[in-house]
C-alpha positions in Angstrom: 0.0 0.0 0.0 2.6 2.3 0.0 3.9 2.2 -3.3 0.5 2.1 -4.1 0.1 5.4 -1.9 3.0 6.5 -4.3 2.3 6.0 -7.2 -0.7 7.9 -6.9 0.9 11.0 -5.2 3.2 10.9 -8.6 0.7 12.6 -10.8 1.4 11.2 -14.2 -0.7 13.2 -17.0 -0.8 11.9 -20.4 0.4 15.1 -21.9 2.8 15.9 -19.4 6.1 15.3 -20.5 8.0 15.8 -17.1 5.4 14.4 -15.1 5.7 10.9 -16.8 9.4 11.1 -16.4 9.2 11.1 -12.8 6.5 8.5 -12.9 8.6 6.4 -14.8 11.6 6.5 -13.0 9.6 5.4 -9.8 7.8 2.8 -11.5 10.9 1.6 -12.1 12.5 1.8 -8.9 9.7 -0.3 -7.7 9.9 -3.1 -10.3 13.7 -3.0 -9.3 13.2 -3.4 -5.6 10.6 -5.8 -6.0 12.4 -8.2 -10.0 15.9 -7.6 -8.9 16.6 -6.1 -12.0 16.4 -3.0 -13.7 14.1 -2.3 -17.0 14.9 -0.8 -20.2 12.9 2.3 -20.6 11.9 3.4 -24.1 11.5 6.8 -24.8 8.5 7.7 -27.9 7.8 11.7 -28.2 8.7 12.5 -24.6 6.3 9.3 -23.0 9.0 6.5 -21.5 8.0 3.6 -21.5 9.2 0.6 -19.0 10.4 -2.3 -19.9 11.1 -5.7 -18.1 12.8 -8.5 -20.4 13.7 -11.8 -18.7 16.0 -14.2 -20.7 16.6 -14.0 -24.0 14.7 -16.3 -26.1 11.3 -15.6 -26.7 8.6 -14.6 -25.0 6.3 -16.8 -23.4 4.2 -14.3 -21.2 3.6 -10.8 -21.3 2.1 -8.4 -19.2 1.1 -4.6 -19.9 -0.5 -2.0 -18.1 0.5 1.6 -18.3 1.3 4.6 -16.0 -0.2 7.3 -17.8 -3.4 8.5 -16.5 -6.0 11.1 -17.7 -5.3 13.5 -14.6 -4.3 16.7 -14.9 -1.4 17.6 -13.4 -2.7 19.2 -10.0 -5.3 17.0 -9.7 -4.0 15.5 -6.5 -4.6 18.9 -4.3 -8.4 18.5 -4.7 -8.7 14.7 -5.3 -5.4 13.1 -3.0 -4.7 9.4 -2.2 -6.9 8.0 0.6 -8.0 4.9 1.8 -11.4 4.2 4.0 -13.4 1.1 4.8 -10.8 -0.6 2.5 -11.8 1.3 -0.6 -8.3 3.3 -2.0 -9.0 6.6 -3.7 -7.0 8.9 -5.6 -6.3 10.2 -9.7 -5.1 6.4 -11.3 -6.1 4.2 -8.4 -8.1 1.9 -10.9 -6.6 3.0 -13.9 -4.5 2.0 -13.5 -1.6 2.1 -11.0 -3.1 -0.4 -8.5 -3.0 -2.6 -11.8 0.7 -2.6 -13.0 1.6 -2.9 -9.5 -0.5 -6.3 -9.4 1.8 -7.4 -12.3 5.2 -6.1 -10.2 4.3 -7.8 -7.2 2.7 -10.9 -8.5 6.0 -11.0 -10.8 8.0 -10.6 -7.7 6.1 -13.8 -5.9 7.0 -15.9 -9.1 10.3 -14.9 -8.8 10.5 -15.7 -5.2 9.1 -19.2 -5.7 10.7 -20.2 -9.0 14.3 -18.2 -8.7 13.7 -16.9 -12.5 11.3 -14.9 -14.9 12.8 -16.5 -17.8 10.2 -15.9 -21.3 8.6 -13.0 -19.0 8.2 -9.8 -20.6 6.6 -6.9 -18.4 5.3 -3.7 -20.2 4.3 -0.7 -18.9 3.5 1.8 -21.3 3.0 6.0 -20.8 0.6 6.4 -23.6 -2.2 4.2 -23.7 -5.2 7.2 -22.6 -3.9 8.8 -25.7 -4.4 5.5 -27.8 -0.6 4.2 -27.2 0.4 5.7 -30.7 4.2 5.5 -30.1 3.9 2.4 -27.6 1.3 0.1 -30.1 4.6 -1.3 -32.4 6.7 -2.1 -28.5 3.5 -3.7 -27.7 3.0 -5.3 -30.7 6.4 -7.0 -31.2 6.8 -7.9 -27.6 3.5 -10.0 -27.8 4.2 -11.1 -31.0 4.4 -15.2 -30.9 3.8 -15.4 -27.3 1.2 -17.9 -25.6 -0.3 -15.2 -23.4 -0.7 -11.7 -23.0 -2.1 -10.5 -19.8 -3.4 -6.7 -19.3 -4.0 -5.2 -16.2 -6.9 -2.4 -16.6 -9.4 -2.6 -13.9 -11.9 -5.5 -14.0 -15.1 -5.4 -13.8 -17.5 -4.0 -10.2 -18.0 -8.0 -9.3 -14.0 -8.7 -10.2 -14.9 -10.1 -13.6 -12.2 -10.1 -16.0 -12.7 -8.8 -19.6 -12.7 -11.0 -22.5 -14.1 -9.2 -25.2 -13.4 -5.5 -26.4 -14.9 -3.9 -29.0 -12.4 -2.8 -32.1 -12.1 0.7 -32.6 -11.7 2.9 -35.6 -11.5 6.9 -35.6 -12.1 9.0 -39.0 -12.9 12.2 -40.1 -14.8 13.1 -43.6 -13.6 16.6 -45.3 -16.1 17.8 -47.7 -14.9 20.5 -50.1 -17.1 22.8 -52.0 -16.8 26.0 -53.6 -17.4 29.1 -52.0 -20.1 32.3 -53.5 -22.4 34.7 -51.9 -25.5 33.0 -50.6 -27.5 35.7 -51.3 -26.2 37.2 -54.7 -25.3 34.2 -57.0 -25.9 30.9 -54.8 -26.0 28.8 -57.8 -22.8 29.3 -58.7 -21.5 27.7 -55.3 -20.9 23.9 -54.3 -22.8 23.9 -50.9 -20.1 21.5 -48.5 -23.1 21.4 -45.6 -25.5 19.8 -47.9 -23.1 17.5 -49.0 -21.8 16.6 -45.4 -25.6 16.4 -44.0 -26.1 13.5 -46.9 -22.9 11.8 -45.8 -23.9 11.7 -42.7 -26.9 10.6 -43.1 -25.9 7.7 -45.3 -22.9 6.6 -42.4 -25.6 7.0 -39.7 -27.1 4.2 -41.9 -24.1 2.0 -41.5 -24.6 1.7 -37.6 -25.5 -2.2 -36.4 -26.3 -2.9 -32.9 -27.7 -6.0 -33.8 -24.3 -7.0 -33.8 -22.6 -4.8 -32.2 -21.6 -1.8 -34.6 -22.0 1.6 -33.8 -20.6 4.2 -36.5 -21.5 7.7 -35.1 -20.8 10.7 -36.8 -19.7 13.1 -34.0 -18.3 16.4 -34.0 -19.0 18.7 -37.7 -18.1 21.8 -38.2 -18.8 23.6 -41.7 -18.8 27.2 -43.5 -17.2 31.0 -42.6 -20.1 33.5 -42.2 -23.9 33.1 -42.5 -23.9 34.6 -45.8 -21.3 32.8 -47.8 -22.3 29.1 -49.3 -19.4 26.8 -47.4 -16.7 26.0 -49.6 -15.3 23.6 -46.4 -16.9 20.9 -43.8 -15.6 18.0 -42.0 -17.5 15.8 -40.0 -15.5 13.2 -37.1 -16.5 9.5 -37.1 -16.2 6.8 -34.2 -17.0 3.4 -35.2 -16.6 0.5 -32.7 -17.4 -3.0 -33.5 -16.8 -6.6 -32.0 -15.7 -8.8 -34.6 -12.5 -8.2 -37.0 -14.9 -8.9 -40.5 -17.4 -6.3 -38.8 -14.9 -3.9 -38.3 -13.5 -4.0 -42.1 -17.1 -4.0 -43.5 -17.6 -0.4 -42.4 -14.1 0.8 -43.6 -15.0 -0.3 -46.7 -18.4 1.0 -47.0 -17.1 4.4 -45.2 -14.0 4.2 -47.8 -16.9 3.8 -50.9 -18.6 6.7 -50.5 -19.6 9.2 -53.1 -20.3 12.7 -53.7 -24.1 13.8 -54.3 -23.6 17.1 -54.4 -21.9 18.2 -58.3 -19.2 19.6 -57.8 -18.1 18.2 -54.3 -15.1 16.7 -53.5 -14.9 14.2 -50.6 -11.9 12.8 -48.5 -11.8 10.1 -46.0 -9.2 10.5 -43.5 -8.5 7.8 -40.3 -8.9 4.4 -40.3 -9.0 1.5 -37.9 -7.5 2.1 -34.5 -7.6 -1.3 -32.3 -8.8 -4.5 -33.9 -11.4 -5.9 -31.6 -10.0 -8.4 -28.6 -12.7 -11.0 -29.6 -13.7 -13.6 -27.5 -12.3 -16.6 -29.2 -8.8 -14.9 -28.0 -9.4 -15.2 -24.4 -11.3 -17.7 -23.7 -8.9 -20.4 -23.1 -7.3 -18.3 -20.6 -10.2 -17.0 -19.0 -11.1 -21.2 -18.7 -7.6 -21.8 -16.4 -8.2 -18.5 -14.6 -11.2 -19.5 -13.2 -10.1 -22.8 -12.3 -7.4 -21.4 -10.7 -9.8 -18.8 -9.2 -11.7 -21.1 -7.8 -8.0 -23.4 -6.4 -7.1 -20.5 -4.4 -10.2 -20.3 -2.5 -11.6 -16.6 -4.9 -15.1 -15.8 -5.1 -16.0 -17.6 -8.8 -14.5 -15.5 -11.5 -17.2 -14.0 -14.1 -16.1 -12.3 -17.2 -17.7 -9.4 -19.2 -17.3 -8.2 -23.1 -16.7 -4.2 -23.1 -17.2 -1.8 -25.7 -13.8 0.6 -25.0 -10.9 -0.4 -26.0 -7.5 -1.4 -24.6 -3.8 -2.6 -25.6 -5.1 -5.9 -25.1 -6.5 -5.4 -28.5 -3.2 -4.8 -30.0 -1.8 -8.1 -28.4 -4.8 -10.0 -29.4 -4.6 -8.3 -33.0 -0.9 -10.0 -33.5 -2.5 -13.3 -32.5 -1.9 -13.4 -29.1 -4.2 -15.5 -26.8 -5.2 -12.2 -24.1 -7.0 -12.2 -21.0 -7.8 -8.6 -20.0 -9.4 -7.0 -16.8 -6.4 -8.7 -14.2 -6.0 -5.0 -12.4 -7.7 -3.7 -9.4 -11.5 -4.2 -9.2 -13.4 -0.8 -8.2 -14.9 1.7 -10.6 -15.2 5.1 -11.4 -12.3 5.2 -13.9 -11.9 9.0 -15.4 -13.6 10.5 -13.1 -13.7 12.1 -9.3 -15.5 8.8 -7.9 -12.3 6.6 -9.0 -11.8 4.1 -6.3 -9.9 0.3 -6.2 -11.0 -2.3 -3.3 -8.5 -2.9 -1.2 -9.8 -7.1 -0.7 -9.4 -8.0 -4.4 -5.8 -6.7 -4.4 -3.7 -10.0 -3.0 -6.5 -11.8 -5.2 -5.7 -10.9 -7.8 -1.8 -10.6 -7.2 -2.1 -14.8 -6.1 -4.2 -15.3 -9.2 -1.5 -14.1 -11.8 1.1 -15.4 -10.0 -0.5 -18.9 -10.7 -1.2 -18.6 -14.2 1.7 -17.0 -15.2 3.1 -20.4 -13.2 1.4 -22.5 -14.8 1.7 -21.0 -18.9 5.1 -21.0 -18.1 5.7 -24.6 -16.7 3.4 -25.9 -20.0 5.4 -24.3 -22.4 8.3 -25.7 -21.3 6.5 -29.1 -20.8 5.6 -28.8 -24.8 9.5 -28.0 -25.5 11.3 -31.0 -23.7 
């Protein structure tokens, strides 16, 4: 608890170059204290990330969280680290610094029982609230070939892990017209809100929650003054879906459409952010973690399919078997009422320890 108590007190805001420094320097001296070794940390336009590589063949099991929070930096003199009745409070107690220090510690009980982390990797990234674009390839070829990848977000309210998240895929459509007085000679514009207001109407059309698509135009802005007809407009797109074909159905329906006003000129920009983690991908895991859940004496172990996404879809995109959720179980993520319980902490720091055991002792099974 106190280098949970820490952590917290080191605010660590995405876009706050100096504050993930210092964050990453203690995250490290923790791992240190707790691995016996020190990490690598890998530096992607000002976030560091941190790095623990055990042996030097490949990878086996990796785990990821990340240190980077949506906080302000600040935050802690109105919103500080307390704990009360068992439930921890504070800016990243679920997400998620109570969850990479579940990896460190259930790391450091392996270690203590087995002598070596050998095929280990251990990931902790300073990017992942902004969509982990310097930290997705790291993640990506660490995972790569692996037989597990385990993130440590929060799980669930009831401690259920996650074994579905939705893909997700961010665009924006720029609509380009030609400008003239609205009131003079209107006909001799190319109006880019009519033509914008029929795209989105026709992507509106793509959205599916039958099966789990949503395609949402969001945010538009379009024209100069009242009396001009808009030479300009762009609309902002978020798409989520849960299966991979789903996903590339609507980036290719989004990537066929046409102009309807003459004239007009359309642009697609974006594309597909996080493949979804789909079921199929975790479900052997989640199998052996409720068994084990249930060996160590845990309340049964549920799971739960989540629309946001995660880096566990970037280690389950590579092909990576991923079970996701393994952090701190609370609530309130992003916002004032963020809390962790204190009970579900050696929980889940037991339960990782044995199924990181156990991956490891079957691989090597498989290889004599």
């Amino acid at each position: 608890m106190s280098d949970f108590r820490a952590l917290i007190e080191c605010e660590s805001f995405s876009h706050d170059p100096a504050a993930l420094a210092r964050s990453a320097q203690l995250v490290s001296r923790i791992g240190t204290g707790l691995l016996g070794a020190a990490p690598q940390i890998i530096e992607t336009d000002s976030h560091p990330h941190v790095l623990w590589r055990f042996g030097t063949g490949p990878r086996e099991v990796v785990l990821v969280g990340h240190h980077d929070t949506v906080w302000p930096s600040g935050t802690l003199s109105e919103f500080p680290y307390s704990v009360h009745d068992g439930i921890v409070r504070g800016p990243g107690a679920d997400d998620m610094k109570g969850g990479l220090l579940i990896a460190l510690y259930a790391m450091a009980q392996l270690r203590n029982e087995r002598g070596t982390l050998d095929g280990i990797s251990i990931l902790i990234t300073a990017d992942e609230e902004l969509g982990s674009p310097g930290s997705r390839t790291i993640i990506e070829d660490e995972a790569r070939g692996a037989t597990a990848a385990l993130v440590f977000e929060s799980g669930a309210p009831d401690g259920a892990v996650k074994i579905a998240r939705k893909g997700v895929a961010i665009y924006s459509l720029e609509v380009t017209g030609l400008a003239s007085h609205a009131g003079v000679e209107p006909e001799k514009g190319i109006n880019a809100t009519i033509e914008v207001a029929n795209q989105v109407v026709a992507i509106a059309a793509l959205h599916d929650p039958s099966v789990g698509t949503s395609v949402v135009p969001t945010v538009m802005h379009s024209g100069s003054t009242t009396n001009t007809v808009p030479a300009k407009a762009v609309v902002g797109i978020d798409s989520r879906a849960a299966a991979v074909a789903e996903q590339e159905r609507i980036d290719g329906a989004l990537r066929a459409l046409q102009p309807t006003v003459a004239g007009a000129k359309i642009e697609l920009k974006g594309g597909i952010n996080r493949a979804p983690l789909e079921e199929k991908m975790a479900m052997g895991l989640y199998a052996r973690a409720q068994r084990l859940s249930g060996e160590l004496g845990h309340p049964p172990l549920r799971s739960v399919a989540v629309g946001g996404g995660s880096d566990g879809n970037f280690t389950a995109g590579v092909g990576t078997p991923t079970l996701d959720g393994l952090g701190t179980v609370g609530g309130g993520s992003h916002a004032r009422t963020e809390h962790a319980q204190q009970i579900w902490i050696p929980r889940r720091v037991e339960l990782t320890a044995a199924l990181v055991g156990e991956l490891l002792d079957e691989d090597r099974v498989a290889e004599a």
